[in-house]
C-alpha positions in Angstrom: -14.6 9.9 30.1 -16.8 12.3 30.1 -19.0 11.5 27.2 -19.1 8.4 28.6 -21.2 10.0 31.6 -23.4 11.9 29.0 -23.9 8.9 27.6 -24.8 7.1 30.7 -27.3 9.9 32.1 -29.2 9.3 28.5 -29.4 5.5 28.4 -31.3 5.9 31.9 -33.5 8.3 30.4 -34.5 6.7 27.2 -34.6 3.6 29.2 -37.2 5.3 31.8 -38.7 6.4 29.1 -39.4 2.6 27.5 -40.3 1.8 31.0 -42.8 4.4 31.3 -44.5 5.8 28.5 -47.1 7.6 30.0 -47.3 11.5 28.7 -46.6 14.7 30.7 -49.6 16.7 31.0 -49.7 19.9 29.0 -50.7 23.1 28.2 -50.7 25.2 25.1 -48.9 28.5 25.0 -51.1 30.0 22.5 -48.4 32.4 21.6 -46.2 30.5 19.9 -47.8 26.7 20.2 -45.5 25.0 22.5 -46.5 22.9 24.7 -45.7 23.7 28.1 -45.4 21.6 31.4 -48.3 22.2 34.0 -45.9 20.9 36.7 -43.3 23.2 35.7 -40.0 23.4 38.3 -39.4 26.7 39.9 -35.7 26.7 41.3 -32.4 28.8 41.2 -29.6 27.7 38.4 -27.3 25.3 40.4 -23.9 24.9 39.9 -23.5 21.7 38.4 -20.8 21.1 35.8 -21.1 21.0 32.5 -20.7 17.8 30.3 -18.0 18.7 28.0 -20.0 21.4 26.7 -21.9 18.7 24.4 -25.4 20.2 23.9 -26.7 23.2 21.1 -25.3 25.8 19.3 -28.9 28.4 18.8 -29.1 30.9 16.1 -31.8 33.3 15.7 -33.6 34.0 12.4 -32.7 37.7 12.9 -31.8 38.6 16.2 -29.9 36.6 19.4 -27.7 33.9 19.5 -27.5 31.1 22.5 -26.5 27.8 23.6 -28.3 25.1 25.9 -25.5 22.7 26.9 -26.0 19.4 29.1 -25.1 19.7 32.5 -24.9 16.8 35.5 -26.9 17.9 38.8 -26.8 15.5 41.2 -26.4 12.7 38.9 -29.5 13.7 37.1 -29.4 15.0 33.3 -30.5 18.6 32.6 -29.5 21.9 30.7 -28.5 25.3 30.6 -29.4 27.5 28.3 -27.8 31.1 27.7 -29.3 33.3 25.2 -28.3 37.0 23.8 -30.4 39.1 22.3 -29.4 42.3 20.1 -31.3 44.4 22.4 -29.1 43.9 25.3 -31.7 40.9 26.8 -29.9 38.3 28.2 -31.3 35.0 29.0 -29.7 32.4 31.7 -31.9 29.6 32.9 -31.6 25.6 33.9 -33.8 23.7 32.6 -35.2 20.1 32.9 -35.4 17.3 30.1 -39.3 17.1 29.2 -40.1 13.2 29.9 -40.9 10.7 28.3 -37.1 11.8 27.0 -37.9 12.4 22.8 -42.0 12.3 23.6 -43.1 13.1 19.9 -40.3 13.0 18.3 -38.9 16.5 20.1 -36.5 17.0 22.4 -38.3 19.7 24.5 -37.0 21.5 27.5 -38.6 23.3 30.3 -38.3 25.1 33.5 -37.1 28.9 34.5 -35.2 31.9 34.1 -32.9 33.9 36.7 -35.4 36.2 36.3 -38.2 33.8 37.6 -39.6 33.5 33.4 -41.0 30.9 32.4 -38.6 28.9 29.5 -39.5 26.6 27.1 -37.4 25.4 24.3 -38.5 23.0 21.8 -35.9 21.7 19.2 -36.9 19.7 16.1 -34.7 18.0 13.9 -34.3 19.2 9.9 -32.9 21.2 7.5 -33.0 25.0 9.1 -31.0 27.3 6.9 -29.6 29.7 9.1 -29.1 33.7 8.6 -25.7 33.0 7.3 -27.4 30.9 4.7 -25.7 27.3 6.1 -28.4 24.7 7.2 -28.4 23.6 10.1 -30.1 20.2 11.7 -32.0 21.2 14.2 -35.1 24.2 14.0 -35.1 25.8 17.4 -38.6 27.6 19.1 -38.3 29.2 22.5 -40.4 31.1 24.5 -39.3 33.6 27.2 -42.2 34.5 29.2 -44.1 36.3 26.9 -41.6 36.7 24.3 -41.2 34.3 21.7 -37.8 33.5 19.5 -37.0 31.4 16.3 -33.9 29.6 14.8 -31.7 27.3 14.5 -29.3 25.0 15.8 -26.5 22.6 15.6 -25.0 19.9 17.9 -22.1 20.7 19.3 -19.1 19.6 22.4 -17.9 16.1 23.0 -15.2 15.0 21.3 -17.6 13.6 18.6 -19.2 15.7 15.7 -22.1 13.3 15.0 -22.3 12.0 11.4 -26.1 13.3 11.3 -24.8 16.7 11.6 -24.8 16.7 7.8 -27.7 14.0 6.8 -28.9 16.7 4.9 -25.3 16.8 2.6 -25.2 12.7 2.3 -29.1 12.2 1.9 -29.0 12.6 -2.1 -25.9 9.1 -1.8 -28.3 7.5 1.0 -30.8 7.8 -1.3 -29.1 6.4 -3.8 -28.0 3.5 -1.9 -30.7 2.3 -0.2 -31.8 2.3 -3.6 -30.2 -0.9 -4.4 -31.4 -2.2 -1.6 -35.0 -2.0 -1.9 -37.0 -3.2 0.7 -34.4 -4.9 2.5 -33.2 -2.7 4.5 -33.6 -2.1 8.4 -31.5 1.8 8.9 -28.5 3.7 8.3 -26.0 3.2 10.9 -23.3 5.6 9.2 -22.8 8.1 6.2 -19.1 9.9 5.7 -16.4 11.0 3.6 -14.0 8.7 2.4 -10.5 9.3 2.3 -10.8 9.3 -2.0 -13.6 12.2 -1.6 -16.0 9.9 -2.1 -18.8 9.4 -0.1 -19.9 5.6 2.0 -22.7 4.6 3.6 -23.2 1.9 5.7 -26.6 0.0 5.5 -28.0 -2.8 8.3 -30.1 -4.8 6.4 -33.2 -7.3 8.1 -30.6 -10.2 8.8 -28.6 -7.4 10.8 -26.0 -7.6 9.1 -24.1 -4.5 7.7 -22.9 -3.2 4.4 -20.9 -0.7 3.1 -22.1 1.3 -0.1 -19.4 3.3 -1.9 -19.8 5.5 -4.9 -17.6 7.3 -7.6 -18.2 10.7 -10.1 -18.6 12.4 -6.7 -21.7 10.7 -5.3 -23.5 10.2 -9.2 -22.8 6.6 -9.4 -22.3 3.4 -6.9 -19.1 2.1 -7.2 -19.1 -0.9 -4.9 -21.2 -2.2 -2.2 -19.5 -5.0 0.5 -20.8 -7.0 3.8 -18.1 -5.9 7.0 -17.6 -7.6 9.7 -17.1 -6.5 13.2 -13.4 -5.4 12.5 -14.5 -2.5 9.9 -16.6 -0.9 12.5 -15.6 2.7 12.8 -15.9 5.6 15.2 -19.4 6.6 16.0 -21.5 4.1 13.7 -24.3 3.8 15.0 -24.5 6.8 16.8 -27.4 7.3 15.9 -28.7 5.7 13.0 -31.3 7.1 10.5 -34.8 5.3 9.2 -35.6 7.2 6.3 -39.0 8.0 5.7 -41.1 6.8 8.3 -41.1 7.6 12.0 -40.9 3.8 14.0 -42.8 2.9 17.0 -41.1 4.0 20.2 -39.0 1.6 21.5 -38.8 -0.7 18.4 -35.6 -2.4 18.2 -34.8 -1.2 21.7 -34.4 2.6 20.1 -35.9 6.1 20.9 -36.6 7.9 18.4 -36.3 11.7 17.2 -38.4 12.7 13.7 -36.4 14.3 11.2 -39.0 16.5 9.0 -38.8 19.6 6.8 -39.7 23.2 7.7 -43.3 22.4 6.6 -43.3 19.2 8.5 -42.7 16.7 5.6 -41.1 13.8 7.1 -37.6 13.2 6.3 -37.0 9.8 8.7 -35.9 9.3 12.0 -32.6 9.0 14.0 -32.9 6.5 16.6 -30.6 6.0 19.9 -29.9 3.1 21.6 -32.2 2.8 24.7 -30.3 -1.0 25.9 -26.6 0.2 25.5 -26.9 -2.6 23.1 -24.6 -0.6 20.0 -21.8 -1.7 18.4 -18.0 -0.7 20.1 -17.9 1.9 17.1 -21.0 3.7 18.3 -19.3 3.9 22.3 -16.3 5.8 23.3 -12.5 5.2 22.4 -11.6 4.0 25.6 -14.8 1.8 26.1 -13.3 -1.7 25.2 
């Protein structure tokens, strides 16, 4: 129930956002290159509830640790972040969702601190390799008032683990699939383990229609590729799905889109979410019928 809330809150924002495209003003933060809100909100943390804790796990590249989780005020989507730094800093703020909701391919967040600071987080998806050495999908930049901080980051809370969490593990079989496929393909709606070890990937091609590629050897070789039907669908398909290598208009195919790009700003693809609630019962919740 409750990620079907989140999931309600962000349908109306992508949706305002195909209804309005028009771009926030900005400013540069010449620190660290964000771009920050000129109408930035000043107002106390409120006590709204968390959303299942879905939102961020933030690593530093040397020194703090956070997490900005979705919260529900009022009805309206935002986020808390709470940050630690070795130094004893702590960091509590609530912050509002930058619009148009995924403006550039970011999710970027803004507002202000307990402290009355100035926050800006800015969180682009990609291979980050962590301190631990693990990559992560997300590279996170945040700026504190003047103080600036790097890392990574991870999606986290729900009761889902999104599929995309590990593009980067399944992107050599993707390849390797859309392959075959050449040019007819639309997106990836859904990458996973299999319960042989092997890895499957399911392709929409430009009739819409969906196929499952399967491989063998431990992701060397295609084994089989089949058309499914609406019965196969499984658990979070769809949610989202991946263009590779290109970045599509906003709003085409009734999607929002996030850029997926390496550390020096190659780009990888994009995941797009569904702005019309239009997904397949796989991509929505257990109990959604």
């Amino acid at each position: 129930m409750k990620r079907m809330i989140l999931r309600t809150l962000f349908l109306g924002l992508a949706a305002m956002s195909l209804a309005a495209c028009a771009s926030t003003t900005t400013v540069t933060d010449s620190a660290n290159g964000l771009g920050l809100a000129a109408g930035a909100f000043n107002y106390p943390p409120s006590d709204g509830a968390r959303v299942s804790a879905a939102g961020y796990d933030l690593t530093g590249h040397s020194n703090w640790d956070g997490q900005l989780v979705y919260i529900d005020v009022d009805g309206d989507a935002r986020a808390r972040l709470d940050m630690r730094f070795d130094d004893g800093l702590q960091v509590q703020a609530e912050l509002n969702i930058v619009m148009p909701y995924l403006d550039g391919g970011l999710r970027q967040f803004r507002g202000y601190d307990t402290e009355g600071r100035l926050v800006a987080v800015e969180l682009q998806a990609g291979p980050c390799v962590a301190r631990d050495g693990d990559t992560l999908i997300y590279f996170a930049d945040l700026a504190i008032g003047d103080r600036t901080a790097s890392g990574c980051g991870r999606e986290t809370g729900g009761e889902v683990d999104r599929w995309t969490n590990y593009l980067m593990d399944y992107l050599p079989v993707i390849d390797l699939c859309l392959a075959e496929f050449r040019d007819r393909t639309q997106h990836v709606s859904f990458a996973y383990t299999m319960a042989s070890g092997e890895t499957g990937v399911r392709i929409v091609d430009l009739d819409t229609r969906t196929w499952e590629c399967a491989t063998r050897e431990n992701g060397r070789v295609i084994n089989s590729i089949r058309p499914l039907d609406a019965a196969d669908g499984l658990y979070g398909e769809g949610d989202p799905i991946f263009v590779r290598g290109e970045m599509p208009a906003f709003g085409e195919g009734c999607y929002v889109y996030e850029a997926v790009r390496e550390a020096d700003r190659t780009l990888i693809g994009a995941f797009g979410f569904d702005a019309c609630d239009a997904g397949p019962v796989a991509a929505r919740d257990p109990e959604v019928g």
